[in-house]
C-alpha positions in Angstrom: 82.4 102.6 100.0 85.9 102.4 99.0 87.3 99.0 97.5 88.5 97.4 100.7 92.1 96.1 99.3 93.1 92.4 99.6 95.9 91.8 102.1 96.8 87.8 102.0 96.7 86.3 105.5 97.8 83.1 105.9 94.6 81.7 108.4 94.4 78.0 107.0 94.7 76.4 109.9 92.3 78.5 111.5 90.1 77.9 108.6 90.3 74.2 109.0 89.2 73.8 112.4 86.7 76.1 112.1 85.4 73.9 108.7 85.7 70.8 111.1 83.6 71.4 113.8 84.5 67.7 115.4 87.4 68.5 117.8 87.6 64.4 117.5 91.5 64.2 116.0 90.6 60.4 114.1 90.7 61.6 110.1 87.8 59.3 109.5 85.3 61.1 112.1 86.4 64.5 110.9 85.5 63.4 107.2 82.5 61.7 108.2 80.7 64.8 109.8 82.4 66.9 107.4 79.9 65.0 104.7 77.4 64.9 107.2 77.8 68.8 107.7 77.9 69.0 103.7 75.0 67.4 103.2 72.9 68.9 105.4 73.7 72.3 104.2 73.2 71.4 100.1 70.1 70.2 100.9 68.9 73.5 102.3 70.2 75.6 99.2 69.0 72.9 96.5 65.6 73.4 98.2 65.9 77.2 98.5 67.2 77.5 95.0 64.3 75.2 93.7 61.5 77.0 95.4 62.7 80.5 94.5 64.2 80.3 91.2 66.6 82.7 92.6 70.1 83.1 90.6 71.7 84.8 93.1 73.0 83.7 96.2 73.4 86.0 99.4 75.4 84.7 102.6 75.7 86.5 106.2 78.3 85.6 108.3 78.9 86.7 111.9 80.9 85.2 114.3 78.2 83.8 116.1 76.7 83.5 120.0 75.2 80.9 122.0 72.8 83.5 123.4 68.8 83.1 123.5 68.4 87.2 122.7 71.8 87.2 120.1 70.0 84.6 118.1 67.0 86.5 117.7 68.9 89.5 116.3 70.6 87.1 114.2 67.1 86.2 112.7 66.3 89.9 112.9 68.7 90.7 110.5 68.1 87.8 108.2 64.2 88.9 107.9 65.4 92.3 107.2 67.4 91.3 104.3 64.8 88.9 102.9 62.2 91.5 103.1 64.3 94.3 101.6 63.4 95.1 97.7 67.0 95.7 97.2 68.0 92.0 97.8 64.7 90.3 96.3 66.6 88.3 94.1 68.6 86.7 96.6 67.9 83.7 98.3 69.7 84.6 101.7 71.9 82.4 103.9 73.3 82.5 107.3 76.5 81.6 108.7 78.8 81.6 112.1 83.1 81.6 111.3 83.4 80.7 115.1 83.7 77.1 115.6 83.3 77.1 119.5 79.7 79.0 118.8 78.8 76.2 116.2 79.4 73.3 118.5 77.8 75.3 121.5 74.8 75.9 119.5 74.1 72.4 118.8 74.6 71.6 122.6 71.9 74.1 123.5 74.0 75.8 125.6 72.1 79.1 126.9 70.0 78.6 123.7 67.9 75.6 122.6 69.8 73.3 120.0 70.5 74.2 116.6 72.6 73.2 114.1 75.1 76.1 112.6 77.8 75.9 110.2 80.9 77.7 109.2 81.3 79.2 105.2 82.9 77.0 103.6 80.0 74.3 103.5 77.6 77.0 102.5 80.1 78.3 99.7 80.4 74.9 98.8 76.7 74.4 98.8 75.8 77.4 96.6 78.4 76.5 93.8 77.5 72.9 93.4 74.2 74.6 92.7 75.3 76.7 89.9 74.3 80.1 91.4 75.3 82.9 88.7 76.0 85.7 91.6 77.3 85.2 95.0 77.6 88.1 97.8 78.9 87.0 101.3 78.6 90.0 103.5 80.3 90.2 106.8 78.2 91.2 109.9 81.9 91.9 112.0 82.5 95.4 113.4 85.9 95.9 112.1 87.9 94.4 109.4 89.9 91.7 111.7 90.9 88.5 112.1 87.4 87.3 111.4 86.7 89.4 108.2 90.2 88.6 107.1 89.7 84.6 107.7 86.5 85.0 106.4 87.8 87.2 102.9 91.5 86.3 102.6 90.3 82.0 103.0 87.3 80.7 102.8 86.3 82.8 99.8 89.5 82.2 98.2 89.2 78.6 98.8 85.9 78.4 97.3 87.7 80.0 94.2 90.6 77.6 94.0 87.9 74.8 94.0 89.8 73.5 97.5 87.4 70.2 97.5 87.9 69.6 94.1 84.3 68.7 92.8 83.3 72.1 91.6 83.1 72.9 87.5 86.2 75.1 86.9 84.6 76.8 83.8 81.9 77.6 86.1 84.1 78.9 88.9 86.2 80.9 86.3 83.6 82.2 84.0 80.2 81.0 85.0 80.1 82.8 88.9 80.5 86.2 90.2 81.7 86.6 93.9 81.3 90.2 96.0 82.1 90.7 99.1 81.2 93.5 101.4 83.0 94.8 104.2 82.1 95.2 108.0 80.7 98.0 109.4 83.4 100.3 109.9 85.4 98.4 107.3 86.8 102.1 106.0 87.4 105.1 108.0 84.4 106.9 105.9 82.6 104.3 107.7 83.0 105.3 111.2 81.3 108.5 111.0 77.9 107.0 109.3 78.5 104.7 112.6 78.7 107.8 115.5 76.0 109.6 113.2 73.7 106.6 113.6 74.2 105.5 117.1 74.4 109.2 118.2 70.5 108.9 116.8 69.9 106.0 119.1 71.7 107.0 122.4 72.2 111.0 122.6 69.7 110.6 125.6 72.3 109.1 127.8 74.7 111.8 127.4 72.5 114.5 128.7 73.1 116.4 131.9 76.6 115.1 132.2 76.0 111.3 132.1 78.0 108.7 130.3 77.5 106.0 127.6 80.1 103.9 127.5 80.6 101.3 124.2 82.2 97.9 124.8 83.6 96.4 121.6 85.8 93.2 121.3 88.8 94.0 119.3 92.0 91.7 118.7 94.7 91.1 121.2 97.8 92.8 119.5 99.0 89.6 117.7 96.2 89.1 115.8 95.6 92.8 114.9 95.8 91.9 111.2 94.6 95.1 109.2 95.1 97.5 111.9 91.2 96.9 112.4 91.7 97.8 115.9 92.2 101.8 114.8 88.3 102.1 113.9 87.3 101.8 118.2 89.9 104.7 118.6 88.0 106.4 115.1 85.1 105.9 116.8 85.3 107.6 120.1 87.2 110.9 118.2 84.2 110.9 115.9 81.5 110.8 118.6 83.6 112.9 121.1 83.2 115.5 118.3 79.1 114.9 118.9 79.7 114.7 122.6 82.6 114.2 125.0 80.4 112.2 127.0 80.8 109.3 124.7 84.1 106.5 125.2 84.7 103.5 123.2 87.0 100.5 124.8 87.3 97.3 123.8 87.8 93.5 126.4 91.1 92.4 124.1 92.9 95.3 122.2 96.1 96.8 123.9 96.0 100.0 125.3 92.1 100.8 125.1 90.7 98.0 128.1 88.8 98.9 130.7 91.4 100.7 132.9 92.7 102.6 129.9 89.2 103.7 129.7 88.7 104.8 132.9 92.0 106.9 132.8 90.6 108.7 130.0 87.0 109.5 132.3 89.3 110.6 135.3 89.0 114.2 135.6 85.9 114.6 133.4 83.3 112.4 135.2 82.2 113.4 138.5 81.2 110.8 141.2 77.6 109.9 140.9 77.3 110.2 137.5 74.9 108.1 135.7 76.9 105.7 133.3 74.9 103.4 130.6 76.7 100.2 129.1 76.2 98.8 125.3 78.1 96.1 123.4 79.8 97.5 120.5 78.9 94.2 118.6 76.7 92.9 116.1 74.7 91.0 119.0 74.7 91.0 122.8 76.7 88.0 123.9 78.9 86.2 126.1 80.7 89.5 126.3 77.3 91.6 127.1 76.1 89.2 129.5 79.6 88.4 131.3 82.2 91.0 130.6 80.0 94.2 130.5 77.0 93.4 132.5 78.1 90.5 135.0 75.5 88.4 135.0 77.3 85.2 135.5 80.9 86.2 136.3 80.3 88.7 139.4 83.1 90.6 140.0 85.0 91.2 136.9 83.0 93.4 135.0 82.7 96.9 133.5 79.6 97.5 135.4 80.5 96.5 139.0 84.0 98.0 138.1 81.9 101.7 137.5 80.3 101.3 140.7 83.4 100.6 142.6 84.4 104.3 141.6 81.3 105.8 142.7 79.4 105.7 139.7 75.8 104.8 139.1 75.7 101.9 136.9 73.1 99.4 137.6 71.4 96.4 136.4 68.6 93.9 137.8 67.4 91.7 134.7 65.0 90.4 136.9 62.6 93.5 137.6 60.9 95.7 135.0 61.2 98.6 136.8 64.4 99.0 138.1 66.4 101.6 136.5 68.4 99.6 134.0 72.2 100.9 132.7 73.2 97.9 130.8 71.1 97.5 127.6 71.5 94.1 126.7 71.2 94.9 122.6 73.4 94.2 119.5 74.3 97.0 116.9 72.2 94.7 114.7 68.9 95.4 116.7 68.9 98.6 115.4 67.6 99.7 111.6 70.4 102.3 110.7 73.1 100.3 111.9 71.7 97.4 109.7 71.6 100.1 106.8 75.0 100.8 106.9 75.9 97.1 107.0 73.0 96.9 103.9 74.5 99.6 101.7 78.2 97.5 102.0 76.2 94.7 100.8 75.2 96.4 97.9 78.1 98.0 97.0 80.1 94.8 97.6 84.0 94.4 95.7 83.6 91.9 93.6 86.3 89.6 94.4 87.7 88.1 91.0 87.8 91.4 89.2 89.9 92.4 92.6 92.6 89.4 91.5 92.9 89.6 88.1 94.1 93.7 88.5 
C-alpha cells in the first residue's frame, strides 16, 4: 500500500467531545468521568500487558453501532486478529471514534449495555504502559472525516503528550506509532475491494438482477480528503466485472438514492430482482433504517425499489421468505478483513512520516 500522506485537519473540537463522552457542560463532571473513563481503560491494558508480556500494542477503531448483529462483527473481527500469526505479538484493542455510539452503548440501546470508549483514553492507556510498538488501524471504508479525526488528532495528540503525564523521552525515542489506512484508503485499494466482493456477491448479478451497495459517505462539507471519490471508484471498477453492480451512498452529493436510480433507468427492466448490502464495516442504524426499513417505514432504499416496480423484499421475521436485504457488514466477510489485515501490516509509521 502506498504511504497514505498527512494532510493536517483541524478536528479538535470534534475530538474533544468525542474524548468527553458526558454531554453534562459542568467542567468538574466532564473531568470526573474523564478519570473515570481513564481508569477504567488502563486497567484493562496494565492487565493485558501483564498477562501477555506483549511489547506491542494493536488498536481497532471503527466508528461504532449500537446494533445487537454490528457488535458481533465487531468481536468477529477482533478474534480474527487475535488469532492471526501475523499479529501474535500484539495485544489487540478495540475502539469506537463516535461519541453518540459510545453513550448509546452504555444505555443498551438495541444492544445490552456496555461500556466503549473513544482513542484517546486507549492511546493514553498504552503509553503510560510503556508499549515499544503501537499500530492503530482504522476499520472506516474511506479515508474521511473519521480516519482523518482519528490520524490527523488523536494520534497526534497522543504524540504531543496533550495530558501531559507521558515520559517525553519515551514518546520521542522509546515508542513507535503506525497507522494503517481504511479499506479503500488508495485507489489500488478499490480494485482488491470489487475483486473481493465480486467473490461474495456475483450470484446476484446473474440473469439481469441487481446488487445494489449502500455506503455512508460525507456530506460535501466534510468531504475532507476527497474520500468520497473511492464509492464512485468503486462502481467503475465493479461495472468493469458487471454492469449490474451500483454503489450510492445516504450523505455524499450527487450519488444518493435518486442519483442512483437515474443511473439504473434505462438499464433495469421492471421486475427485476434487486438485493441490498451496506457498504460498511457493520450493518447498522443505516442497514436496519435507511436501506432495509425496519423501523422508519417509508423512507428507504428498499421500499423506494419496489415503488418502481422492482422486486426487493425483506421479512426478518420468517426463514423462508425470499430475503433481498442482507443485513451483513463488509467485516463479516474474511477477504474483506484481509485487505483491511494487510494495511495493518504494512502500516505508515507515523513519526518517521513527520520528521521527512
Amino acid at each position: 500500500m502506498k504511504k497514505f500522506k498527512f494532510l493536517f485537519v483541524a478536528l479538535a473540537a470534534m475530538t474533544l467531545s468525542a474524548g468527553f463522552v458526558s454531554c453534562d457542560d459542568d467542567d468538574e463532571v466532564q473531568q470526573g468521568n474523564f478519570e473515570k473513563y481513564l481508569s477504567s481503560v488502563e486497567s484493562q491494558v496494565k492487565a493485558k500487558k501483564a498477562k501477555s508480556g506483549n511489547k506491542k500494542a494493536l488498536l481497532l477503531v471503527a466508528f461504532g453501532s449500537t446494533w445487537e448483529n454490528a457488535h458481533k462483527t465487531f468481536k468477529g473481527i477482533v478474534s480474527d486478529y487475535e488469532s492471526d500469526n501475523a499479529f501474535k505479538d500484539y495485544d489487540v484493542y478495540f475502539s469506537f471514534t463516535s461519541a453518540i455510539c459510545i453513550n448509546k452503548s452504555r444505555e443498551g440501546e438495541h444492544y445490552a449495555s456496555q461500556d466503549f470508549y473513544a482513542p484517546n483514553f486507549w492511546l493514553e492507556a498504552i503509553g503510560r504502559q510503556k508499549y515499544e510498538e503501537v499500530r492503530v488501524q482504522s476499520l472506516h471504508v474511506i479515508p474521511g472525516e473519521e480516519y482523518l479525526r482519528l490520524r490527523d488528532t488523536y494520534i497526534k495528540d497522543f504524540k504531543n503528550n496533550v495530558y501531559g503525564d507521558l515520559d517525553n523521552d519515551y514518546l520521542e525515542e522509546g515508542v513507535r506509532v503506525f497507522i494503517g489506512g481504511p479499506l479503500m484508503a488508495e485507489e489500488e485499494d478499490v480494485e482488491a475491494v470489487a475483486q473481493a466482493l465480486n467473490a461474495n456477491f456475483s450470484q446476484y448479478v446473474q440473469a439481469g438482477n441487481v446488487m445494489a451497495f449502500l455506503g455512508h459517505g460525507n456530506p460535501e462539507g466534510y468531504n475532507y480528503g476527497n474520500g468520497n471519490i473511492r464509492y464512485t471508484q468503486l462502481e467503475t471498477q465493479l461495472q468493469a466485472i458487471n454492469s449490474n453492480y451500483y454503489v450510492a451512498t445516504v450523505d455524499m452529493e450527487d450519488n444518493l438514492l435518486d442519483d442512483l436510480w437515474s443511473r439504473m433507468q434505462g438499464n433495469v427492466a421492471t421486475g427485476t430482482t434487486v438485493t441490498l448490502h451496506a457498504l460498511m464495516c457493520i450493518a447498522g442504524d443505516h442497514a436496519h433504517n435507511d436501506m432495509s426499513g425496519i423501523e422508519n417505514e417509508d423512507d428507504s432504499w428498499r421500499e423506494f425499489f419496489q415503488s418502481q416496480g422492482l422486486i426487493c423484499e425483506y421479512d426478518g421475521n420468517d426463514a423462508n421468505a425470499s430475503n433481498n436485504c442482507i443485513l451483513k457488514g463488509l467485516g463479516d466477510y474474511a477477504n474483506i478483513r484481509a485487505i483491511w489485515k494487510q494495511h495493518t501490516k504494512d502500516a505508515v509509521e507515523m513519526f518517521a512520516e513527520e520528521e521527512e
